[in-house]
C-alpha positions in Angstrom: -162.1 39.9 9.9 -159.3 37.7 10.1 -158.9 38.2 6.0 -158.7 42.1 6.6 -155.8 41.6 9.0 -153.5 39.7 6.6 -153.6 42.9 3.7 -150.9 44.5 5.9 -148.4 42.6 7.2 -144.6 44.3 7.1 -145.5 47.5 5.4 -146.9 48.5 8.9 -143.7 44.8 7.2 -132.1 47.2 8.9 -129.4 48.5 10.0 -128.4 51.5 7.6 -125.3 52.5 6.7 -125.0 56.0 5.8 -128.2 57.8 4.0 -128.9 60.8 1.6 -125.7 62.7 3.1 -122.7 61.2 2.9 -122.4 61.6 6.7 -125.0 59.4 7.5 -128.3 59.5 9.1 -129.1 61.8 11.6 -130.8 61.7 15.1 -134.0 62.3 14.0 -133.7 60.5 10.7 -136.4 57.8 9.9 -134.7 56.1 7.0 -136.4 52.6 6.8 -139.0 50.3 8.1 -139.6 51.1 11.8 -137.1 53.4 12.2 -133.0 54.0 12.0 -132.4 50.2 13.9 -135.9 48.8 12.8 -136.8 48.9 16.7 -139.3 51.6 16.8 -137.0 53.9 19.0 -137.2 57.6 18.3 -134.7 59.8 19.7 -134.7 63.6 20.0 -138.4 64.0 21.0 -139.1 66.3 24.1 -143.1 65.2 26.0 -144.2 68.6 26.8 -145.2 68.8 30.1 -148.8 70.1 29.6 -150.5 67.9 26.7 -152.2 70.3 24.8 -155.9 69.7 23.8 -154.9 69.6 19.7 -152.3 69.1 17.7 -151.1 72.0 14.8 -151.7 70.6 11.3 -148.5 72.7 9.2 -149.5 70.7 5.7 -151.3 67.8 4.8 -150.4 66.5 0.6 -152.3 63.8 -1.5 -149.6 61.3 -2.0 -151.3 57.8 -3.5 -153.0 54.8 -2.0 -151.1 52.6 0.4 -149.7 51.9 4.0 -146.1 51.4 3.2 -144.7 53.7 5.9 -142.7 56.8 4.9 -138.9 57.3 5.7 -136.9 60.8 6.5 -133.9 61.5 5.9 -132.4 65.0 6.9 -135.2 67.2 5.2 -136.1 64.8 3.1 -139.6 63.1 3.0 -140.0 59.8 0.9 -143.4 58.2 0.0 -144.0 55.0 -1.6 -147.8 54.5 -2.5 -150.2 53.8 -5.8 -151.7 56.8 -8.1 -153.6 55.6 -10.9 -151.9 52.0 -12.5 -148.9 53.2 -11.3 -146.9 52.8 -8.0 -144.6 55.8 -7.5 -142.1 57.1 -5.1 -142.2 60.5 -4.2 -139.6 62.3 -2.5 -140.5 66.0 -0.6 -139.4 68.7 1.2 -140.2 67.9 4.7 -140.5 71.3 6.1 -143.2 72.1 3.2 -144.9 69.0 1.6 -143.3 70.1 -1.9 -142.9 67.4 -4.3 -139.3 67.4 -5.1 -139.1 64.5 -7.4 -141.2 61.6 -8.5 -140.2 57.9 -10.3 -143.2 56.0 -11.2 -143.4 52.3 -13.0 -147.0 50.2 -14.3 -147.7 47.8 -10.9 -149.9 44.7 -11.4 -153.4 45.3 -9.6 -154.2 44.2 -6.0 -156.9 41.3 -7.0 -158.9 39.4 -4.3 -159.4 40.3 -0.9 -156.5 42.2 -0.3 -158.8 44.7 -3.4 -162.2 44.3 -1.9 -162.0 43.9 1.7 -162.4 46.7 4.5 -162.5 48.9 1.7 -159.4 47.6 -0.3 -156.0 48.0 0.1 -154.8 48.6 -3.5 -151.2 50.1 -2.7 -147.9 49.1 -1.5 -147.3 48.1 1.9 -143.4 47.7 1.5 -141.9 50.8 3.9 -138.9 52.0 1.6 -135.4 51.9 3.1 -132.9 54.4 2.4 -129.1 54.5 2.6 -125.8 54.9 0.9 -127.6 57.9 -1.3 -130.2 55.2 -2.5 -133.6 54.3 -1.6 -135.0 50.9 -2.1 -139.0 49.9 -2.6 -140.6 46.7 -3.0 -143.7 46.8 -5.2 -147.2 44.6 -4.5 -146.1 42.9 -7.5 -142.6 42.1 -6.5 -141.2 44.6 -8.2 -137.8 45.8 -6.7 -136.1 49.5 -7.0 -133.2 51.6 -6.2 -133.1 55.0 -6.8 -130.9 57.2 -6.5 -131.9 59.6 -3.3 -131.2 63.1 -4.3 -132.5 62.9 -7.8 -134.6 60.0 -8.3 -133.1 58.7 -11.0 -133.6 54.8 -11.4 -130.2 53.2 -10.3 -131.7 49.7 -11.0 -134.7 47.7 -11.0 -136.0 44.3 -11.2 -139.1 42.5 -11.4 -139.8 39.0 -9.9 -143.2 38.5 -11.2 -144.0 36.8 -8.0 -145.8 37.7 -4.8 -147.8 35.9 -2.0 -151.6 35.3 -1.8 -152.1 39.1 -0.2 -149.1 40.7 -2.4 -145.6 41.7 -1.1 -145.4 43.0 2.6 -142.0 42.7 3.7 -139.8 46.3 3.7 -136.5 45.7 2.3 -133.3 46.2 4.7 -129.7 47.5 3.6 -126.9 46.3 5.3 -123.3 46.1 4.4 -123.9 47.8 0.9 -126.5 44.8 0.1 -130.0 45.4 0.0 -131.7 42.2 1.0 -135.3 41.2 0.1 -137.7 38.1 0.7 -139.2 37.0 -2.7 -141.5 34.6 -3.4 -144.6 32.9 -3.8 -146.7 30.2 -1.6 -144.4 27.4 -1.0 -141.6 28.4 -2.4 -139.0 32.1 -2.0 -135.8 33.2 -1.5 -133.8 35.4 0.5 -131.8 37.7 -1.9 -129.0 40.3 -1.7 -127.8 42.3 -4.1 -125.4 44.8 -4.3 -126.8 48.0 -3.5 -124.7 49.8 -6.1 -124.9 47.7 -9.1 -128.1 45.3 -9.0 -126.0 42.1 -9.2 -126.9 39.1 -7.1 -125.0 38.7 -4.4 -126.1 35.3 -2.7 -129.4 33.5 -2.8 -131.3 31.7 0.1 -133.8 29.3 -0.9 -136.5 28.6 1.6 -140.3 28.3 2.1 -142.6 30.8 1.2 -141.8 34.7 2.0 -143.5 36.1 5.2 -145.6 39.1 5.5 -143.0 40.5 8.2 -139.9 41.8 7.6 -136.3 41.0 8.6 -133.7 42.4 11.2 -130.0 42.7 11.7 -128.9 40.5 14.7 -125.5 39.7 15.7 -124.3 36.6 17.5 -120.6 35.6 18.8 -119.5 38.1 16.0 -121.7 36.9 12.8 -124.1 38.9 11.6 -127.1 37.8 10.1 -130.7 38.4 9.1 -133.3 37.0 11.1 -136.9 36.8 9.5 -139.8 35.1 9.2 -140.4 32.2 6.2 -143.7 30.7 5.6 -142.9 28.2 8.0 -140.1 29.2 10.4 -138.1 32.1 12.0 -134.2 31.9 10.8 -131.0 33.2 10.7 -129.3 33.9 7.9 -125.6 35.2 7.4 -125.4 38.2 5.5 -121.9 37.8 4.4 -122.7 35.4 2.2 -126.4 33.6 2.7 -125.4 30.6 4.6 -128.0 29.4 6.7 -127.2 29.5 10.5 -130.2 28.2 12.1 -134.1 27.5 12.0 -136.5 27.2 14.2 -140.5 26.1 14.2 -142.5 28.8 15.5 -146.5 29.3 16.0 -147.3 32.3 13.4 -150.3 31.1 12.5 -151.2 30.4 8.8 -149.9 34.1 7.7 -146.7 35.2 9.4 -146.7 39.0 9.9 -144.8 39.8 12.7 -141.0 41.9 12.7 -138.5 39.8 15.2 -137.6 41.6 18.0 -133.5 41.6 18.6 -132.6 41.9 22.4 -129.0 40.6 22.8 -129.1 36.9 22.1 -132.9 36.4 22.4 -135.6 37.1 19.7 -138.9 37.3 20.4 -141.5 37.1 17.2 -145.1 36.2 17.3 -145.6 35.3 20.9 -142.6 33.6 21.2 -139.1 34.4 22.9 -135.4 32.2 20.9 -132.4 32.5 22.3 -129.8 31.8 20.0 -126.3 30.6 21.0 -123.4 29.6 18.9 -121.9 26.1 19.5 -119.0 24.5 17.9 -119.4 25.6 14.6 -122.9 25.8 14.5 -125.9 27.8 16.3 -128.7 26.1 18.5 -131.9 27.6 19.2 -133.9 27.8 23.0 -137.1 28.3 23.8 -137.4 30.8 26.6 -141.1 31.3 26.6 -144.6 31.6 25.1 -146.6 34.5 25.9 -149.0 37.2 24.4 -149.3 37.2 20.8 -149.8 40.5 19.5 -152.2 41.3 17.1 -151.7 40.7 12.9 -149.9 44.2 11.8 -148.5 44.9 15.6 -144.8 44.3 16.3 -144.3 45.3 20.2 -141.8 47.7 21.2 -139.1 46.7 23.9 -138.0 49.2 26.2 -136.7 48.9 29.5 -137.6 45.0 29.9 -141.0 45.3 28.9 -142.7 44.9 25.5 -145.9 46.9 24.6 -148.1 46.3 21.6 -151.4 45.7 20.6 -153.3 42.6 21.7 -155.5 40.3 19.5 -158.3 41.8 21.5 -157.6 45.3 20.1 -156.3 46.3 23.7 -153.1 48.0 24.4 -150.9 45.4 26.6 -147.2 45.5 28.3 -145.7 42.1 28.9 -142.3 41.1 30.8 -139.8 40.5 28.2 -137.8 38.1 30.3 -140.9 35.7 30.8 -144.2 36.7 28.6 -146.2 37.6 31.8 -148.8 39.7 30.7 -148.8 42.7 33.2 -151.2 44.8 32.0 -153.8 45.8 29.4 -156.3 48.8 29.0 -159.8 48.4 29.0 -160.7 50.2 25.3 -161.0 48.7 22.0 -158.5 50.5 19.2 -157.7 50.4 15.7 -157.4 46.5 13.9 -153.4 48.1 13.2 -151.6 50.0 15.9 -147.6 51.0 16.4 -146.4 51.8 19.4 -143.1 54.2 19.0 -140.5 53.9 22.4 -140.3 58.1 22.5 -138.3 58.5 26.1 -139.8 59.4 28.9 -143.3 58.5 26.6 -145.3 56.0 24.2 -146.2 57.3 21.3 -149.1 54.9 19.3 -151.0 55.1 16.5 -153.9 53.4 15.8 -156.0 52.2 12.6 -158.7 53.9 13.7 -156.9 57.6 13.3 -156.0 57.8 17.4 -152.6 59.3 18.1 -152.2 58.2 21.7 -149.4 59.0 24.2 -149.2 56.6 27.3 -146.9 56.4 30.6 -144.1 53.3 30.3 -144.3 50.9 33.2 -145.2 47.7 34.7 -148.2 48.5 36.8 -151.2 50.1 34.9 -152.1 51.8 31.7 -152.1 55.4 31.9 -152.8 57.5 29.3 -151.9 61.0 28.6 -153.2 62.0 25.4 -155.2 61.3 22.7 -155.3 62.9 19.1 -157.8 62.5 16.2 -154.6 62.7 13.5 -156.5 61.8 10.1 -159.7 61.0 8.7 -159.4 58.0 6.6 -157.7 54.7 8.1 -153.9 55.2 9.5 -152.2 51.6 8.9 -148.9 53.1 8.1 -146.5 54.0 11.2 -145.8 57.7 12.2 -142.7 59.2 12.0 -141.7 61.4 15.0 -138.8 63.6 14.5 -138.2 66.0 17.4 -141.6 67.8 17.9 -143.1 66.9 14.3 -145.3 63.9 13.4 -146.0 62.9 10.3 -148.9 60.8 9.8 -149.2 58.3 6.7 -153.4 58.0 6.0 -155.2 56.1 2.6 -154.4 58.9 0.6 -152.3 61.7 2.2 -149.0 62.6 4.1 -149.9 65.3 6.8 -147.5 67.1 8.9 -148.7 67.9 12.8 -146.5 69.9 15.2 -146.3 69.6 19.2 -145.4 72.1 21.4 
């Protein structure tokens, strides 16, 4: 089981800077991995204030194989998954399911487990990012794209050739006209930013094998830098030009999977709460806490002080932010893979095992409100909820569903 759990990581896996339209993203506008700050906040959804007992499917398209998670931007649908030998991006109409355009290359097969267990997982996990009028993609086979957004035209590519024991996982993040990727093999990758415009290399950190997870924008005492996962370590990493800021050990187990958490000057990742402070020239690392470690495929979602995620034990949980105190979990078993979305006055989740689930926020009990069948094949992919529509990701297909 443990095996199945690792075939995901990231692509279930930035800060953007503008996005298909030169004026930039807007409210509802999904453009990258976990949405517009990579935090798993939606904005612009309303809860109704009677659940209704089903949700209204508008279209459901075959798309490809995969769990990378789709990104919208305006009325724009983008879809990064395997058909045939192929991995392809597909861009569509969001009101309609219409292909718009499609850029395909030849990917390297999935081999091994990540091909024969729980069914296989042949496609990309890598969510796309989009911004600046270009969307980025990071193959299974460490293949990395831009295209250009509105037409689909190849801006630049480049392959790596390398890729971890269970292929590629982190989603790529664009910020400050670079997109920035962790490449690499066991033992050995780099973190690597190149222009977004142009393809050339930018700067280069060299570090221990690349993580299954995928990287955030955190800024301390006026530096901004990427915080991700290695092999081996969580770090920080300046985006202006790569310099390493700090490092710390943390217990992720032999695969790390998990997205960092930002909240101010503290990052929690994998069970485990940093707060980083700049001294002198340099930045030092505390330990805050050790608490619940959420299950492989599950990054938590802060809101109000309390984190909320999926347990190891396939349970929904909330835990204190400020101490790891587990406060509460619910008694049913869910999905092996489940995101929970920060919607307002709701959580929004969605489970591997099809469940569209909407729960009450708070620190005392869980206290569900709804619960919708949304596909029929596994859902490892997050939803996208923009105002009142949900798109659901499945094995095969994009679907649109509607709320009142």
């Amino acid at each position: 089981m443990r095996t199945q759990w690792l075939l995901l990581a990231a692509g279930l896996g930035a800060f953007c800077v503008g996005g298909a339209r030169s004026a930039g993203p807007m409210a509802a506008d999904w453009p990258q991995w976990r949405g517009p700050n990579r935090d798993a906040r939606v904005t612009g959804f309303t809860a109704p204030r009677t659940w209704p007992k089903e949700l209204a499917q508008k279209w459901k398209v075959p798309v490809g194989l995969g769990d990378a998670s789709p990104a919208l931007v305006g009325d724009r649908i983008y879809v990064f998954a395997r058909q045939g030998d192929d991995e392809v991006t597909l861009c569509l109409d969001a009101n309609s399911g219409k292909e718009l355009w499609k850029d395909k290359y030849a990917a390297v097969p999935v081999t091994g487990a990540a091909a024969s267990v729980g069914g296989g997982h042949p496609g990309p996990r890598s969510s796309p990012a989009v911004a600046g009028g270009k969307i980025c993609t990071l193959g299974v086979g460490g293949v990395l794209s831009c295209l250009d957004a509105a037409t689909g035209k190849v801006a630049w590519r480049k392959d790596s050739m390398v890729w971890p024991q269970f292929f590629t996982g982190m989603s790529p993040i664009i910020v400050e006209g670079k997109c920035i990727v962790y490449l690499g093999a066991a033992g050995n990758g780099a973190l690597t930013a190149y222009d977004l415009a142009s393809g050339e290399e930018k700067w280069k950190w060299t570090g221990p094998g690349p993580p299954y997870g995928s990287p955030v924008l955190m800024s301390v005492a006026g530096a901004n830098q990427i915080v991700t996962q290695t092999e081996t370590s969580l770090v920080g990493v300046r985006v202006s030009d790569g310099k390493l800021l700090w490092q710390a050990q943390i217990s992720a187990g032999r695969y790390p999977t998990s997205t960092p958490i930002v909240d101010g000057q503290t990052v929690i990742c994998s069970g485990t709460a940093l707060k980083i402070e700049k001294q002198g020239d340099t930045f030092a690392t505390t330990e805050l806490w050790k608490g619940e470690s959420p299950a492989p495929f599950n990054t938590p979602v802060l809101k109000d002080g309390l984190l909320y995620g999926l347990s190891a034990r396939r349970n929904f949980f909330c835990e204190d932010a400020r101490t790891g105190q587990v406060l509460w979990t619910d008694a049913a078993v869910r999905g092996e893979c489940g995101e929970v979305l920060d919607a307002g006055s709701v959580l929004l989740a969605l489970t591997s095992d099809t469940d569209l689930v909407a729960f009450k926020p708070g620190d005392k009990e869980y206290v569900e409100l709804a619960k919708y069948k949304v596909a029929e094949t596994p859902t490892w992919a997050y939803p996208i909820i923009a105002g009142q529509r949900v798109y659901v990701k499945d094995r095969e297909s994009l679907a649109l569903w509607t709320l009142p």
